[in-house]
C-alpha positions in Angstrom: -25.3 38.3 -69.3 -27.8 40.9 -70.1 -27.5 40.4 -73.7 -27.2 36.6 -73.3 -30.5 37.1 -71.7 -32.6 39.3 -74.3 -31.0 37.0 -77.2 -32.3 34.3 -75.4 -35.2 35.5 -74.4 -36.6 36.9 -77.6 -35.9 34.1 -79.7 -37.3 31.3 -77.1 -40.5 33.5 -76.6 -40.7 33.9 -80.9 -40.1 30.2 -81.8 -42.5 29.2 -78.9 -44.9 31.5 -79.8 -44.4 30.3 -83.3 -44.3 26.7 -82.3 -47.7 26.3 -80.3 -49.6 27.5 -83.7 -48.5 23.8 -85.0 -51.9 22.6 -83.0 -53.7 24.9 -84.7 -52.2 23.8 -87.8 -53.0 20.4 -87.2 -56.4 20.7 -86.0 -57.1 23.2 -89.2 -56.1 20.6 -91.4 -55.6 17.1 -92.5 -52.4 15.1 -92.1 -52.0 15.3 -95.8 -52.5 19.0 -96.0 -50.1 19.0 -93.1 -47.9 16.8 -95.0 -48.1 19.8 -97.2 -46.8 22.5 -95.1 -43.9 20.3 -93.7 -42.6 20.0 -97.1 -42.9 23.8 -98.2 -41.2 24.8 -95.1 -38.2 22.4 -95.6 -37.8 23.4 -98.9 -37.6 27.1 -97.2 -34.7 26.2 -94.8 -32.8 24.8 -97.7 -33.2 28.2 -99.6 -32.2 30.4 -96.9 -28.9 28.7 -96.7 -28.7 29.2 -100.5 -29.2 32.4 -100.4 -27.3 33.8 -97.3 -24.1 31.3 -98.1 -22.3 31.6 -94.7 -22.4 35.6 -94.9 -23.6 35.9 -91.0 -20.9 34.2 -89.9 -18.3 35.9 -92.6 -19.6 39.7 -91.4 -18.6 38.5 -88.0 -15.3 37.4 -88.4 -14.2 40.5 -91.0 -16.0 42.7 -88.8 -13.9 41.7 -85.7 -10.5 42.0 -87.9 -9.2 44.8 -87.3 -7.1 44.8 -90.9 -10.7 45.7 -92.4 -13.1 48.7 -91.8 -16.8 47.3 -90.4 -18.9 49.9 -92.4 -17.0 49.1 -95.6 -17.3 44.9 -94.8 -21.0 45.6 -94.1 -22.0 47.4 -97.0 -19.9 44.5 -99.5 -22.1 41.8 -97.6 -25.1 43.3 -98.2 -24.4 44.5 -101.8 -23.5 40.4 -102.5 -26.7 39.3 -101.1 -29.1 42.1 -102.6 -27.7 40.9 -106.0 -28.2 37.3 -105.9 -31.2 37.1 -104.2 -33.0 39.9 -106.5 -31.5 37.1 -109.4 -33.2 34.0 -107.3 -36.8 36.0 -106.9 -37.0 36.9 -110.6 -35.7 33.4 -111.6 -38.9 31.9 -109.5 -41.2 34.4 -110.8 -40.6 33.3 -114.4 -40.4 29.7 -113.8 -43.0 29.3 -111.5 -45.2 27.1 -113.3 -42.1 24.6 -113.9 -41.1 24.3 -110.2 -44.2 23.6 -109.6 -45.3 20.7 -111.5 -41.9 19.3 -110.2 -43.5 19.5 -106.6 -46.9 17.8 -107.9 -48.6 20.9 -106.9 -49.3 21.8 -110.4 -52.4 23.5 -109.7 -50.7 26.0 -107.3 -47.7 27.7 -109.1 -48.5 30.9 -106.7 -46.7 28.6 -103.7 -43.5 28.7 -105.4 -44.1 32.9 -105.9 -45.1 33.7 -102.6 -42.0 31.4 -100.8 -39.6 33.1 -103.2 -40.5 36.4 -102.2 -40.9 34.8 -98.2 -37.1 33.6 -98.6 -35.8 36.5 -100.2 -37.0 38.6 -97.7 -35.5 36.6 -94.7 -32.0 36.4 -96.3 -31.6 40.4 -96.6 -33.0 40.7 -93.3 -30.1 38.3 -92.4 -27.2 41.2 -92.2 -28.7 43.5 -90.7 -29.7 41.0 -87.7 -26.4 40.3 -87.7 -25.0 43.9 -87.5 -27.4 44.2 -84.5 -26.2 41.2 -82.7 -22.4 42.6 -83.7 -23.0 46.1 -82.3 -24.5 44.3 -79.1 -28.4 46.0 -80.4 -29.9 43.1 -78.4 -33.5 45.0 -77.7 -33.4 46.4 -81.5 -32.7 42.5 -82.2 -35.6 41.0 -80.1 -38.1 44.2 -81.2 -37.3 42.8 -84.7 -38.1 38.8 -84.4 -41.0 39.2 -82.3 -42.6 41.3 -84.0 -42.6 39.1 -87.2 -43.4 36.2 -84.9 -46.4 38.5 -83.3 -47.8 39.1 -87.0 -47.3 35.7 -88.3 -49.5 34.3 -85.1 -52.2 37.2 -85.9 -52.6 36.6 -89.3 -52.8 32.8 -88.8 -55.8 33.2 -86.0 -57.2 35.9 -88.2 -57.8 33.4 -91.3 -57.5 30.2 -90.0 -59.8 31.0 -86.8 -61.8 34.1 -87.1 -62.4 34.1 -90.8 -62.9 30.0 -90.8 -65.3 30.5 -88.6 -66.9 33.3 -89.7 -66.7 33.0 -93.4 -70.3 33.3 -95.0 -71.9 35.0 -92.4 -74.1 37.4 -94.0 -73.5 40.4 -91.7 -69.4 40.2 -92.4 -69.0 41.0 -96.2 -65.3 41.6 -95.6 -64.9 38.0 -93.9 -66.3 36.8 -97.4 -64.8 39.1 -99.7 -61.2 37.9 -97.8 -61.6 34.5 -97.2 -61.6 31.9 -99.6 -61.6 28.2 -98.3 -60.1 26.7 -101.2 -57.0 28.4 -100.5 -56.8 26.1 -97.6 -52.8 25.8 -96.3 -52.2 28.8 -98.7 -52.8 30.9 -95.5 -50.3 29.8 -94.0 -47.9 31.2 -96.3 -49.9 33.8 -97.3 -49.6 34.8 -93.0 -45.8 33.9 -93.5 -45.5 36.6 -96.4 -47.0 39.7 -94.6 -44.8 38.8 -91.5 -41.7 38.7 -94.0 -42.7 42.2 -95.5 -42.7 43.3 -91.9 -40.0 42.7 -90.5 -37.9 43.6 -93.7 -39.8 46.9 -93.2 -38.5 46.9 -90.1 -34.5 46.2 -91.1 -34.9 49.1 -93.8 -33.1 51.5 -91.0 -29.9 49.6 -90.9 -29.3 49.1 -94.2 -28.6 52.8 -94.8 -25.0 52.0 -95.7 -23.0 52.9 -98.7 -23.3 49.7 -101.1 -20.2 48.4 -102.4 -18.2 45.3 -103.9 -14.5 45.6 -103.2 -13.2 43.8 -105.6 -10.1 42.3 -102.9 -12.5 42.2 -99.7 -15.3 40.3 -101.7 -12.4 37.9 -103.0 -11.4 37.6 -99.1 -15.0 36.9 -98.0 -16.3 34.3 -100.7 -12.7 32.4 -99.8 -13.7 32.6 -95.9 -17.8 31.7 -96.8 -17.8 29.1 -99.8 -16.7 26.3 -97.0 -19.8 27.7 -95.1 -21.9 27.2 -97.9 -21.2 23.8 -98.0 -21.2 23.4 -94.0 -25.2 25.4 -94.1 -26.3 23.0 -97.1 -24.8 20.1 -96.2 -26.2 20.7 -92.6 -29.7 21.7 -93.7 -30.1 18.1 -96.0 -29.5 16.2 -92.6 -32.2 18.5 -91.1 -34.8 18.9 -93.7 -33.8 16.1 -97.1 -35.7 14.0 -95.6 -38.9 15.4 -95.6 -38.8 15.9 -99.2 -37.5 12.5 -99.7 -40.3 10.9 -97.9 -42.8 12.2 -99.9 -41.2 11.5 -103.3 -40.2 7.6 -102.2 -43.4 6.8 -100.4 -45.7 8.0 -103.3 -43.2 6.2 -106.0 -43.8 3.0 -103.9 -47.4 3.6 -103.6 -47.8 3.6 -107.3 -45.6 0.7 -108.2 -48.2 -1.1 -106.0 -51.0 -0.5 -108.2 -52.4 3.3 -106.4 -53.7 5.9 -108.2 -52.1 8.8 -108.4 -54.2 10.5 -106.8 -54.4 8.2 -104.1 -50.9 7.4 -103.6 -49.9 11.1 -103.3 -52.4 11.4 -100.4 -51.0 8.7 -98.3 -47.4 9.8 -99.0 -48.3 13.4 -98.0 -49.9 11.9 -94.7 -47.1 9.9 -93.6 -45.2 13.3 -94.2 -47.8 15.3 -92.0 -47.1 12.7 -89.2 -43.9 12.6 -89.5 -43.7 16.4 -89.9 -46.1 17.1 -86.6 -44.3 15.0 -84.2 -40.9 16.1 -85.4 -42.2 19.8 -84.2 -42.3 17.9 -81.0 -38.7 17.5 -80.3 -38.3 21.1 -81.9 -37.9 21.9 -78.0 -34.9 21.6 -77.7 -33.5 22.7 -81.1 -35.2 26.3 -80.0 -32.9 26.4 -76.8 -30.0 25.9 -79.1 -31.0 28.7 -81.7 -31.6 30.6 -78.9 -28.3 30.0 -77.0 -26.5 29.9 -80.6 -27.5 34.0 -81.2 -25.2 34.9 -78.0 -23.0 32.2 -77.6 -21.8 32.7 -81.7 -20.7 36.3 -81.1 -19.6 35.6 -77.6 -17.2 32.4 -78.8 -15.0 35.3 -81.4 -14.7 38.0 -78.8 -13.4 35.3 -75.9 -11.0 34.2 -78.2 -8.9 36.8 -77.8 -8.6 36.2 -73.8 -5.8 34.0 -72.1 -8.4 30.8 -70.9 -10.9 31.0 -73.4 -10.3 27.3 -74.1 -11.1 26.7 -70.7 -14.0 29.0 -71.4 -15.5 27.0 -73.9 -15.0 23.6 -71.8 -17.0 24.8 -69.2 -19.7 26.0 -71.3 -19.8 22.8 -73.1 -20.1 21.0 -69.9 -23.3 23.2 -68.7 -24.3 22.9 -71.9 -25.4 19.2 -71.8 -26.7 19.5 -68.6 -29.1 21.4 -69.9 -29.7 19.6 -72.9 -30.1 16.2 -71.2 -32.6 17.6 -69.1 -34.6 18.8 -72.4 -34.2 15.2 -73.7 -35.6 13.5 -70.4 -38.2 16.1 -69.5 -40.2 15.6 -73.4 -39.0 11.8 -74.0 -40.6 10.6 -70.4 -43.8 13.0 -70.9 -44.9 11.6 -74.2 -48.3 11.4 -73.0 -48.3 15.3 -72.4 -46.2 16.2 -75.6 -48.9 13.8 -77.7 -51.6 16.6 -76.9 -49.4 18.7 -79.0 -51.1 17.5 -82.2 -54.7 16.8 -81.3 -55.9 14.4 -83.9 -54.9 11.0 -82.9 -54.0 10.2 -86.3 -50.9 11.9 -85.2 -49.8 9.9 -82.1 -48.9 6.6 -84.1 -45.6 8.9 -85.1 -44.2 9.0 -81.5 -42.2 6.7 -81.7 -39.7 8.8 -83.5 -39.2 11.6 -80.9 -37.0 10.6 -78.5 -34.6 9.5 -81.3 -34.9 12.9 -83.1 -34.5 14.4 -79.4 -31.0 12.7 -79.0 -30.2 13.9 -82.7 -30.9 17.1 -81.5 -28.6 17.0 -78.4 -25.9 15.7 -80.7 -26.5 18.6 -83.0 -26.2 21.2 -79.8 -22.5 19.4 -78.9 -21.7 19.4 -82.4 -22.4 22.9 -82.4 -20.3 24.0 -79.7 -17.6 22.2 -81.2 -17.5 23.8 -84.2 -16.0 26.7 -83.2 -12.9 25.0 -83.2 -12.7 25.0 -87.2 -13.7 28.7 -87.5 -11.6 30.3 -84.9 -8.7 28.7 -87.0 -10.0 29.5 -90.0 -9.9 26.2 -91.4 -13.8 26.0 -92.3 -13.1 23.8 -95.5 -13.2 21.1 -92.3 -16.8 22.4 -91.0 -17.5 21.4 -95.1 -16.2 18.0 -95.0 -17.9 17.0 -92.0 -21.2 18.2 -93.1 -20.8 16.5 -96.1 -20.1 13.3 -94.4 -23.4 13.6 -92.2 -25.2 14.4 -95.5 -24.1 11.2 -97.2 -25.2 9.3 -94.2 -28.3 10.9 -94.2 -29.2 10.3 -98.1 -27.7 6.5 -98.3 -29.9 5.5 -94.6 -33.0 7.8 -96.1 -32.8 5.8 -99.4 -31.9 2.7 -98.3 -34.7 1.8 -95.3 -37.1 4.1 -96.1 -38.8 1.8 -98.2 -38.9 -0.6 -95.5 -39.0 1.6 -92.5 -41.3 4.9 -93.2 -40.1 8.0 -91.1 -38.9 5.6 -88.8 -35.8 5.0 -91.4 -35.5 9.1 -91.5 -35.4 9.2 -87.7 -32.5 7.4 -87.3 -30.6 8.6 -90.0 -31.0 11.9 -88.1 -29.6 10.5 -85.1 -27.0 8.4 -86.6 -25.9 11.9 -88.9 -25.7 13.5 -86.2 -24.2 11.7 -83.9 -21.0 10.9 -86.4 -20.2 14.5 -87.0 -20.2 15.1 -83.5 -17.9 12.2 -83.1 -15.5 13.3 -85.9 -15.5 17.0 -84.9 -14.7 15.9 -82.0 -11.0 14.2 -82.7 -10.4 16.6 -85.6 -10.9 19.4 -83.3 -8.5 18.3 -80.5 -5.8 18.0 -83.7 -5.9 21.4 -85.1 -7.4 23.6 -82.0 -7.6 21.4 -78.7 -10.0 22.5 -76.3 -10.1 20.3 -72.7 -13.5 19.2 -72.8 -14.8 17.1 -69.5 -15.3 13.8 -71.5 -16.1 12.1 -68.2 -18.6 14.1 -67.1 -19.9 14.6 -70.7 -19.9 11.0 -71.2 -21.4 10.3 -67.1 -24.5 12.8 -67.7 -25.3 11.3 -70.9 -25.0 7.8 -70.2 -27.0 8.7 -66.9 -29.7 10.3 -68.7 -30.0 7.6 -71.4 -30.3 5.1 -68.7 -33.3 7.2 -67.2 -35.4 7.2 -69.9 -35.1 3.0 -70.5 -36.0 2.9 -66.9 -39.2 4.6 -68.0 -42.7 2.5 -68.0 -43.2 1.9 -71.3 -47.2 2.6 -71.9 -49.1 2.8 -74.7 -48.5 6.1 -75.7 -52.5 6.3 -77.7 -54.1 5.1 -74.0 -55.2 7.2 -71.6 -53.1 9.4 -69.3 -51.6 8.0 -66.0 -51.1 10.1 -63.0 -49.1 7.4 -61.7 -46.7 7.2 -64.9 -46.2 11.2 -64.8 -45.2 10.7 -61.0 -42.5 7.8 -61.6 -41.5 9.1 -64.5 -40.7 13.3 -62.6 -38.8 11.4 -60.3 -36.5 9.8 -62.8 -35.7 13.5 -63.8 -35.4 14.4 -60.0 -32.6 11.3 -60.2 -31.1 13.3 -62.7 -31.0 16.8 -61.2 -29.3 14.7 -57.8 -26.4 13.0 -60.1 -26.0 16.8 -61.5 -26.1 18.6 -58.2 -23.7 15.6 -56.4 -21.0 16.2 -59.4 -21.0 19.5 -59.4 -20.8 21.0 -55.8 -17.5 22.9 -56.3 -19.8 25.1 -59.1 -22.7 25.2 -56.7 -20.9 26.5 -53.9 -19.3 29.5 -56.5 -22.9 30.5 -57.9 -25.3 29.5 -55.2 -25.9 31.4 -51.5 -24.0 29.2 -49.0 -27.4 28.6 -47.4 -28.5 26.6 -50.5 -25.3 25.0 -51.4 -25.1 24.0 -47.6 -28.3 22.2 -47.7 -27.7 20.9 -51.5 -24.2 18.9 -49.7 
């Protein structure tokens, strides 16, 4: 439980830390420039998959076989990733320029330098996370992220506040010989860099292993990772395609209608900043699962060597939701909290789409626990087909009604994604390694929490805030909480003080 709680802890403090500097963001600059990061950053999470290929997973599996020595299946990992990502940072450097006219940031090859180096960084940093979390290093592990977190925040408030403010003050020479406001959103990344270089610093300690490619064991591995390949970019085009797809489709409509350019570029990027800002919104409850997802992974290989770990993994899947749902109804009946999240109003006309991308993100969480199914029984080529599946869905919905629908099109394609390879892991699961999930209860939370939030007032979410709405709408959650406690007394009476559980039934 102790480690359960540091992973947990240090990677919800990080990503919130991380997350409240999207107001900043916002404030700092336009939706379009906004629109701008949102892009860049979904182009990172595609790369990272790309350039780690399932290896986090694959060094925790070989690592727990006992057929194969952990010091020699570390140092092959980390000898296959230093060589293609040294490969992938020299390609961008030398075809900078190219990559980015394909953006349409032609005036800003350095982007495409600096997030090459940024991603590069993070996946060789990957392992050695990994071999932290493996030898159960869960303070090393937390020293590590929140650190990087703590400098990315610093260098963000030191250029985007401090030297904003400052810049051109004649007394601060430094602020002026630093600072250069035509950079604009380049400081972001430029903060993102420095963190990268950092924490990589950081990792330099446990990669003092004897590099190696075993020529059999490297064989073994790719076999084991190439379906996870497939799973992380497969699963990473639901998450992020649609950010870059946006963009390209709105501006390419824009100009068939007679825009400029210029013009029509801006708007697209816009829609994408909106889109983009709100989206960080419902990044709530995708932080709990990352969170849960560092001790739960590592947890789920060593329990499944123990008599009931099915049962295990039921009853975690059933607490699981809970918890989840609660997320969902706690952000999708405070919109008119949440909206303060982005301060310009501009931004508030995108709210629409959160408690959609909310229930795609509980979706994601169950599919999640699922999957463990597929990799316990080493039959990962079906973790590739059903990411594949969800990615088809989410390309043919994005292309088809985006056009028509905006980010509201991409919204539900999220949902929709990820609600079908939940659905499909499901039954494929129970086939090749049944677990005895509580579908009624599952299925009685959900529906229960799904009829909360249409019992909601629906307000106008760009009015002014209600008092009384916030009060109606906490005691829909308080409904919730009763429903849980009612169904779940036997549990309450094993983990509460008999006092408490007395009162509770």
């Amino acid at each position: 439980m102790g480690q359960t709680l540091t992973y947990g802890a240090s990677s919800i403090i990080g990503r919130t830390l991380n997350y409240f500097l999207t107001p900043l963001f916002t404030s700092a600059y336009t939706a379009a420039e906004f629109g701008v990061i949102t892009e860049m950053y979904a182009y990172v999470a595609f790369l990272v998959v790309m350039l780690t290929y399932g290896m986090e997973t694959t060094y925790f599996r070989f690592s727990n076989n006992e057929e194969h020595n952990t010091k020699n299946v570390y140092g092959n990992v980390l000898s296959l990733l230093i060589s293609t990502t040294t490969i992938f940072i020299l390609s961008a450097f030398v075809f900078s320029q190219d990559i980015a006219n394909s953006l349409m940031f032609p005036e800003n090859p350095e982007y495409i330098i600096w997030f090459a180096m940024i991603v590069g960084l993070d996946a060789l940093g990957s392992i050695p996370l990994a071999r932290l979390r493996q030898e159960n290093r869960a303070k090393k592990f937390a020293l590590v992220n929140l650190v990087n977190i703590g400098v990315f925040i610093s260098m963000n408030l030191f250029f985007l506040v401090y030297c904003r403010l400052n810049y051109q003050d004649n007394t601060n020479w430094l602020i002026d010989m630093l600072y250069n406001p035509e950079i604009g959103v380049g400081y972001v990344f430029i903060s993102n860099l420095i963190a990268s270089v950092v924490k990589f610093s950081l990792l330099i300690p446990q990669m003092t292993v004897k590099l190696q490619l075993n020529k059999e064991l490297v064989l073994k591995m790719l076999t084991y990772t190439y379906p996870l390949l497939f799973v992380g970019l497969a699963g990473i085009i639901n998450e992020t395609l649609d950010r870059a797809m946006l963009k390209e489709m709105l501006f390419n409509q824009n100009v068939k209608l007679g825009m400029l350019p210029e013009k029509a570029l801006n708007l697209a990027q816009t829609q994408l900043g909106i889109y983009g800002a709100n989206y960080k919104i419902t990044m709530v409850i995708s932080m709990a699962i990352q969170a849960y997802r560092y001790a739960a992974e590592p947890f789920f290989f060593k329990e499944a060597k123990e008599k009931n770990a099915k049962k295990t993994y039921a009853l975690i899947m059933n607490f699981f939701v809970v918890v989840v749902c609660l997320m969902f109804l706690g952000v999708a009946l405070n919109l008119q909290i949440f909206r303060y999240f982005t301060p310009k109003e501009i931004y508030w006309q995108g709210l629409a789409v959160v408690p959609i991308l909310l229930l795609a993100n509980v979706a994601l969480g169950i599919y999640f626990n699922q999957s463990i199914w597929y990799k316990l029984s080493n039959k990962t080529i079906y973790g590739a087909m059903i990411s594949v599946v969800g990615a088809l869905i989410t390309i043919t919905i994005n292309l088809a009604f985006i056009p028509l629908y905006g980010y509201m099109a991409s919204a539900w394609a999220t949902l929709i994604c990820y609600g079908s390879m939940m659905v499909i892991s499901y039954f494929l699961g129970q086939k090749h390694y049944p677990i005895p999930y509580n579908l009624r209860k599952i299925g009685l939370y959900v529906t229960v929490a799904l009829l909360l939030f249409f019992a909601r007032y629906r307000q106008d979410l760009t009015g002014d805030f209600s008092w009384g709405v916030l009060g109606y709408h906490t005691l829909l959650i308080l409904i919730f909480i009763g429903v849980v406690a009612f169904f779940e007394q036997k549990t309450l009476k094993r983990v509460l003080p008999s006092k408490i559980t007395k009162k509770l039934t």
